[in-house]
N, C-alpha and C positions, 0 to 999 in steps of 0.2 A: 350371518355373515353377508355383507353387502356384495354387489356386484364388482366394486370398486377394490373392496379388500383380498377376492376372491382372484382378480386380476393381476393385480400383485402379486398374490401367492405364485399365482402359475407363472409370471417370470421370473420372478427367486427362483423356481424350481427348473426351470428351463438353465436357468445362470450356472446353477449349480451343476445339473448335470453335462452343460459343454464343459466346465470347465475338471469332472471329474470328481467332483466331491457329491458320491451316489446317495451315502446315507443321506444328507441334507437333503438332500433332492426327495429321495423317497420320503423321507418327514415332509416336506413341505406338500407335494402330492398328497398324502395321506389325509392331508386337514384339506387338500381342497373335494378329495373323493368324498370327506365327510361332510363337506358342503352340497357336492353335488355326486349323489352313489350312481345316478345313473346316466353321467355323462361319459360316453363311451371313450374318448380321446384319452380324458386323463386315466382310464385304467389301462388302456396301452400303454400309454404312455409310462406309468408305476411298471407294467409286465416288461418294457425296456430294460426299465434301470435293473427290476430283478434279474434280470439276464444277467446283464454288467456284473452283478453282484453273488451270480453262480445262485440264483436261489431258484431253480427249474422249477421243480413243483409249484412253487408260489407263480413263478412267472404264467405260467400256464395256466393258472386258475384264473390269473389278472385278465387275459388275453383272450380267453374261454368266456369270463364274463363280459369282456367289449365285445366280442364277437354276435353273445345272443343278443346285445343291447343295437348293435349296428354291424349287420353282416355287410354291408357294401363297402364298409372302410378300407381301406387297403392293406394300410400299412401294420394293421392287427394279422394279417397273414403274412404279410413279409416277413414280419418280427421271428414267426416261428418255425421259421423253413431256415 
């Protein structure tokens, strides 16, 4: 996947989830986590929408992984408080 394709992805997936449509959202994450597994952002980001989506355990595991990947991020602890 290109930089270009990947870039895309992540604003479909932004789109989708202002606008409320999580599953989308979480597919489109999914294919960019699989692009990039240890970009810390987007697996907060995916541990969001699980929230959204009442899936705790998963979200937790999402947010647990950004976390060991980039402890100084913020917003991976806001998410879970």
């Amino acid at each position: 996947m290109t930089d270009d394709d990947l870039e895309s992805i992540i604003v479909s997936a932004g789109s989708a989830y202002s606008d409320g449509r999580y599953l989308e959202a979480l597919d489109l994450y999914e294919k960019a986590i699989a692009a990039r597994p240890t970009n810390a952002i987007l697996l907060a980001n995916r541990a969001a929408i699980l929230l959204r989506l009442d899936r705790l355990q998963e979200a937790l595991g999402s947010a647990d992984r950004a976390i060991e990947l980039d402890s100084t991020w913020a917003k991976v602890g806001t998410q879970l408080t």
